[in-house]
N, C-alpha and C positions, 0 to 999 in steps of 0.2 A: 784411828787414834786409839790408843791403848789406856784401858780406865785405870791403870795403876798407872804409880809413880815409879820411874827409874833413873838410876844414872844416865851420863850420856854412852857409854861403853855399853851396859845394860841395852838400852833402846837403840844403840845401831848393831847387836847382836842380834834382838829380836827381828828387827828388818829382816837381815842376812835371813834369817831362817824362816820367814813369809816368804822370801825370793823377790825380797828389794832390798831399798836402801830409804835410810830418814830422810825426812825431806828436806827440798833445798829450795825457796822458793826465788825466783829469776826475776820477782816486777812486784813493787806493790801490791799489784792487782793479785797476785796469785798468791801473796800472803794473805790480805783481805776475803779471797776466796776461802783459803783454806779454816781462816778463823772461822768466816760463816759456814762454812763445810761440815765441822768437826762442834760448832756451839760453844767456841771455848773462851765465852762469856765468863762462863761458870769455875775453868781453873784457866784461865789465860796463856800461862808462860805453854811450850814445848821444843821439845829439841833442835835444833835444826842439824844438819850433818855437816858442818864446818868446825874447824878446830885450829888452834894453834899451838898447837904441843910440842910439834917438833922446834919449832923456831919463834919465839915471841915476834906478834906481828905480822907473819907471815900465814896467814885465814887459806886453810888447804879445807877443801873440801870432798865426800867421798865420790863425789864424781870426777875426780881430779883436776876441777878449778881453783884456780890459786884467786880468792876473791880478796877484793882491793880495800882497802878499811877508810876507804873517802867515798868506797860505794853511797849511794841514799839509801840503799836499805838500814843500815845502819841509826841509831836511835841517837839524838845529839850526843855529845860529846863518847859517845863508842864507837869501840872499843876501848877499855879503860884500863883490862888489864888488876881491876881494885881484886886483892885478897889471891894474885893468880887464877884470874879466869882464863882459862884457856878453851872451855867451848861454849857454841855457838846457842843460844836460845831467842826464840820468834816472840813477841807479843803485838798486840794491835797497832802500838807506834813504833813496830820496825823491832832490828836485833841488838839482841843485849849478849856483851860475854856474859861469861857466867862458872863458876867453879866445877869442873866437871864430874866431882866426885856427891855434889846435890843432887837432890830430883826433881823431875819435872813428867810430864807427859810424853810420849814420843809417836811421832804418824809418820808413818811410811809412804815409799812412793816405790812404783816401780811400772819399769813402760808395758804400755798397752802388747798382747801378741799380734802376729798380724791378723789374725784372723777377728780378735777385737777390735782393731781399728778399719776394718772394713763393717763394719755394724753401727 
C-alpha cells in the first residue's frame, strides 16, 4: 500500500510500474485480509482495479473480469453510480464506486514467480 493518496489512474499506473496490477480482491476473506494486511484502520478506503468507464454498469476489471454488480462483494445498495462513479474502491463492508478523478490509497498485487512459489 502506498502512503500517499491518488487517483485511480494514478494508482493503477504506479502498479504497472512495480510490475503489477491494483488489487482485486475475489472473497471477503481476501479483502478482510488485505484490510488487516495494509492497517487500513487508519485511512480505510483504497482502490481496487475495477471500473466502469467504458460502459455504465458493466465493472471491467484489470485482469479482464467483467465482475457482476449483484456480486456480495459489493456494499448494499452498490453500485450507485451517485455524482458518476465509475471506479472501484474496497473498504471493510465491501466495494463502494466512487468518482475516479478523487483520491484514495492504492495496493498492488502482482503473482508470485515461480521460483517464489516454491518457498
Amino acid at each position: 500500500m502506498h502512503d500517499v493518496v491518488v487517483t485511480w489512474e494514478e494508482g493503477k499506473q504506479i502498479c504497472v510500474e512495480l510490475g503489477g496490477m491494483m488489487v482485486v480482491p475475489q472473497s471477503e476473506e481476501e479483502l478482510q485480509h488485505i484490510i488487516n494486511m495494509c492497517s487500513c484502520q487508519a485511512w480505510p478506503w483504497f482502490w481496487i482495479g475495477c471500473n466502469d468507464i467504458q460502459t455504465e454498469g458493466t465493472w471491467v476489471c484489470l485482469d479482464g473480469e467483467i465482475f457482476d454488480v449483484q456480486d456480495e462483494m459489493w456494499s448494499d445498495s452498490e453500485p450507485n453510480n451517485s455524482n458518476n462513479e465509475d471506479c472501484a474502491v474496497g473498504v471493510g463492508s465491501g466495494w463502494f464506486d466512487w468518482q475516479c478523478d478523487r483520491t484514495s490509497k492504492s495496493i498492488c498485487q502482482r503473482h508470485a514467480s515461480p521460483a517464489q512459489q516454491l518457498m
